[in-house]
C-alpha positions as CSV (number, residue, x, y, z in Angstrom):
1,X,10.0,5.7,-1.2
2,X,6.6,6.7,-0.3
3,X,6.1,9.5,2.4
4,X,3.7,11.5,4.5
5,X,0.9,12.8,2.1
6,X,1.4,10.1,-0.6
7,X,-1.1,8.0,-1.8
8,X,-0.2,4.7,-2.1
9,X,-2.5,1.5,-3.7
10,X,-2.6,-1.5,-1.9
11,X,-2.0,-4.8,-3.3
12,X,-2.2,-7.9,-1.8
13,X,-1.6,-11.1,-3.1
14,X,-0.9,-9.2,-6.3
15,X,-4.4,-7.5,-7.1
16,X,-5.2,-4.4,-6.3
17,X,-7.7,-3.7,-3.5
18,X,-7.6,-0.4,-2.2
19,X,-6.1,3.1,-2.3
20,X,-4.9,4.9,1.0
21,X,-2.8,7.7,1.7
22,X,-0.4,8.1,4.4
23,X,-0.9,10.4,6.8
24,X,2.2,9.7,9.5
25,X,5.4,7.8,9.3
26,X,6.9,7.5,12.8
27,X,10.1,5.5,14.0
28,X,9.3,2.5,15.8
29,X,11.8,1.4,18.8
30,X,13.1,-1.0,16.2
31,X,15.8,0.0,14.1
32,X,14.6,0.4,10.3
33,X,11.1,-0.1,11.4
34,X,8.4,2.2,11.6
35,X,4.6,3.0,12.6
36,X,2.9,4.1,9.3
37,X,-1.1,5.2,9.9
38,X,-3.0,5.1,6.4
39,X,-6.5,6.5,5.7
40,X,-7.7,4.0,3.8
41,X,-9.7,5.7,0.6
42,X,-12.8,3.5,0.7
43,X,-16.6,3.6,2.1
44,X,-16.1,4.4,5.1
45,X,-13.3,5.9,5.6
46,X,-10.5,3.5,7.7
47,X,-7.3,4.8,9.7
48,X,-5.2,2.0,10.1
49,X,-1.4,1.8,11.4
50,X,1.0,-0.9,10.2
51,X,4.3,-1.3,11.7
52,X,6.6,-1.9,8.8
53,X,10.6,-1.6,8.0
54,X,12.0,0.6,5.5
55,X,12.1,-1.5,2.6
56,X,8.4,-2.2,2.7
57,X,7.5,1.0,2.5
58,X,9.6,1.6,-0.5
59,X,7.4,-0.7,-2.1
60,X,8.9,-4.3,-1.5
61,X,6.8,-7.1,-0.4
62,X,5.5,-8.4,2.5
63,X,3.1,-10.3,4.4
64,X,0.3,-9.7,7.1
65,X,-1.7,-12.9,7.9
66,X,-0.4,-15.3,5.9
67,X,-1.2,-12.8,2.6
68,X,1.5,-11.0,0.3
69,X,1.2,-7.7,0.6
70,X,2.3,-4.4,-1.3
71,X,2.7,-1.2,-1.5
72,X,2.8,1.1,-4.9
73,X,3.0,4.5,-4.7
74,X,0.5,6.2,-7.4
75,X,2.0,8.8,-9.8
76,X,-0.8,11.0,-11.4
77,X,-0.6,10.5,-15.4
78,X,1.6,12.6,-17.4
79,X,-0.4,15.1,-19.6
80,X,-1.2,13.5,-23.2
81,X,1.2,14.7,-26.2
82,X,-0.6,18.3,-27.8
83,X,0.4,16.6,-31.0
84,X,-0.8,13.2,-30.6
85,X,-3.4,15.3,-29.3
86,X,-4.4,17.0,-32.3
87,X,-4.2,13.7,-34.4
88,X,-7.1,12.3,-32.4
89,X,-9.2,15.3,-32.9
90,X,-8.5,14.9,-36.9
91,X,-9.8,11.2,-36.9
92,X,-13.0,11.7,-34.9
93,X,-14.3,15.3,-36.3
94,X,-17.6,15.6,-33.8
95,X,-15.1,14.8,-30.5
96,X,-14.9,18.3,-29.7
97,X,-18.5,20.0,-30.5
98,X,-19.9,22.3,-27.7
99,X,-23.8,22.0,-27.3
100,X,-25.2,24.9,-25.9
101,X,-27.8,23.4,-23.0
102,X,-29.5,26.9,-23.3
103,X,-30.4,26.4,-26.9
104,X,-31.5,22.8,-26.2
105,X,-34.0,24.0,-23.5
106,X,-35.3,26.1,-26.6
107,X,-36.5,23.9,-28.6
C-alpha cells in the first residue's frame, strides 16, 4: 500500500501520465475512505486531494469522470549485477575511458 512520502505514478485509462507523491493521507468520515493530497511532479507543481477508499490506494482501480484510474507505487531500480556488470565492460572496451577536460582545453 502506498503511504505518506511515496511516490506513486499515475495511470489513467492504462497509460501513464504523471508522477506525484503523497504528502498526507487522512481518514475521511467514511469508513475505509480517506482524503489523500498529492503533489503532482509536473510543470507547475499541482497539490491535489482525492478522496479515495483503502483499496484504491493500494493500487486497485478506479474511476474519476468517467476515466479508469490507477495508482502504482514506484520502486527505485535494484542495483545492476557487479558480474553482469563486468561482462558489459568486456564487450565494449572504450565504455569506461576517463577524458581529462583539462588536457582537452590543452590542445
Amino acid at each position: 500500500m502506498a503511504k505518506e512520502n511515496d511516490v506513486v505514478l499515475i495511470y489513467l485509462e492504462d497509460q501513464p501520465i504523471s508522477f506525484a507523491r503523497i504528502e498526507e493521507i487522512s481518514p475521511d468520515v467514511k469508513k475505509d475512505w480517506y482524503h489523500v493530497k498529492i503533489l503532482m511532479l509536473q510543470v507547475p507543481l499541482q497539490v491535489a486531494t482525492w478522496i479515495l477508499r483503502d483499496i484504491y490506494i493500494q493500487g486497485q482501480e478506479f474511476t474519476m469522470g468517467g476515466k479508469r484510474v490507477r495508482l502504482e507505487p514506484v520502486v527505485c531500480p535494484k542495483k545492476p549485477d557487479p558480474s553482469g556488470e563486468k561482462q558489459k565492460k568486456s564487450e565494449t572496451p572504450d565504455a569506461g575511458k576517463v577524458i581529462s577536460l583539462a588536457d582537452l582545453k590543452k590542445k
